[in-house]
N, C-alpha and C positions, 0 to 999 in steps of 0.2 A: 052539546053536552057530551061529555067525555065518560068511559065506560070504566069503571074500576077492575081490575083483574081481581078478587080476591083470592085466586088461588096462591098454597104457600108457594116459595121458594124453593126450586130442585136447583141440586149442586150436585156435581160442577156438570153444566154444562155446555158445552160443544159450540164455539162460535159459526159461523157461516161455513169458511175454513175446513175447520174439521171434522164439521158434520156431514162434508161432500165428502172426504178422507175416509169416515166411517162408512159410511153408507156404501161407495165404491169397493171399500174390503170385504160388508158382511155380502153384496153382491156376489161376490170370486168364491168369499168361501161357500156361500149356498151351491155354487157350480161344484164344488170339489167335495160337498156334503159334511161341513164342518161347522152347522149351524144347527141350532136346536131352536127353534118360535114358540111364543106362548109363555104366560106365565108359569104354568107347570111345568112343561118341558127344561125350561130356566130355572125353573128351582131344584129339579131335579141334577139338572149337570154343574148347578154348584153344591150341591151337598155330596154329590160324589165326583167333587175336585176335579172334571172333567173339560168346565169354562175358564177361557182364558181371561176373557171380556165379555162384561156385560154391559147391553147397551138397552136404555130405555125411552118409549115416548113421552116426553113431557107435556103432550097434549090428552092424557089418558083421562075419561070420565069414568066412573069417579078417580081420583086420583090412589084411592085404600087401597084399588087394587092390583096398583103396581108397588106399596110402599115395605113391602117386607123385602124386597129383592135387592135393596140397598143394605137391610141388617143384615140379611144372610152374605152379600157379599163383604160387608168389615168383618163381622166374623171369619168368614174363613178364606180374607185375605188376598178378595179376586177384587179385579180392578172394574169401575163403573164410571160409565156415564150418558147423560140424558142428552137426548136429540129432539131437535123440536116438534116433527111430526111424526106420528103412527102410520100416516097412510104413503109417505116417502117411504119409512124403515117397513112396512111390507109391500112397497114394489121393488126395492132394494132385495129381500127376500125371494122374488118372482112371483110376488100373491096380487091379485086385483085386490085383496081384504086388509085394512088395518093390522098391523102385529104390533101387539105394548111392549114386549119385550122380544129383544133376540141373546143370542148367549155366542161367543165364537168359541170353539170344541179347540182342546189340545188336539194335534197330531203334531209330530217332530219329525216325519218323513214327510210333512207335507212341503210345496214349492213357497206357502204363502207364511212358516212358520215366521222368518225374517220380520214381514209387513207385523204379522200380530204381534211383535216381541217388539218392534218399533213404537206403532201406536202403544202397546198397553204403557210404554214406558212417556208416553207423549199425555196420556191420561191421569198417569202418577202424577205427572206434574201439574196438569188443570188442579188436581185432588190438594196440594200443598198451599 
């Protein structure tokens, strides 16, 4: 007997691919301190325009309380998308803990500004 997922549909995201891609960068940047974890922390650095990308688990129970961080980011314009586990995207972070969301921080002196201007433009296009 086969198991129904009823959970809805998150878009767009991250095939196999470039959810190693993802994970690999929000790594770097947590070295270089250009990461913010947690739902609030993420909502914070996009309401003050601070996220470049936002990246989310798509295994998050319940799912509520990751689904504002999608409207905030159409609103104001930052790029998103879901990855399929929590407990990868916070050891990607350096946490033993689940993280539902991370956010990558502008900085424009940073070495890894390139990689983040790369992918968000590689998630623009999941997003089309």
């Amino acid at each position: 007997m086969s198991v129904v997922d009823h959970r809805p549909a998150v878009w767009p995201t991250a095939d196999p691919g470039m959810t190693e891609e993802i994970l690999d960068l929000v790594q770097q940047a947590s070295h270089y301190g250009q990461i913010k974890r947690g739902v609030n922390e993420v909502m914070k650095s996009i309401t003050r325009f601070t996220a470049e990308i936002v990246v989310i688990a798509a295994d998050t129970t319940p799912l509520a309380l990751a689904s504002p961080l999608p409207l905030l980011c159409e609103g104001k314009d930052i790029a998103y998308v879901w990855v399929p586990s929590k407990i990868a995207l916070g050891r990607s972070c350096g946490l033993s803990r689940p993280v539902v969301a991370v956010s990558l921080t502008a900085n424009k002196e940073s070495t890894l500004s390139p990689q983040i201007t790369l992918l968000k433009s590689k998630v623009n296009q999941l997003a089309i």
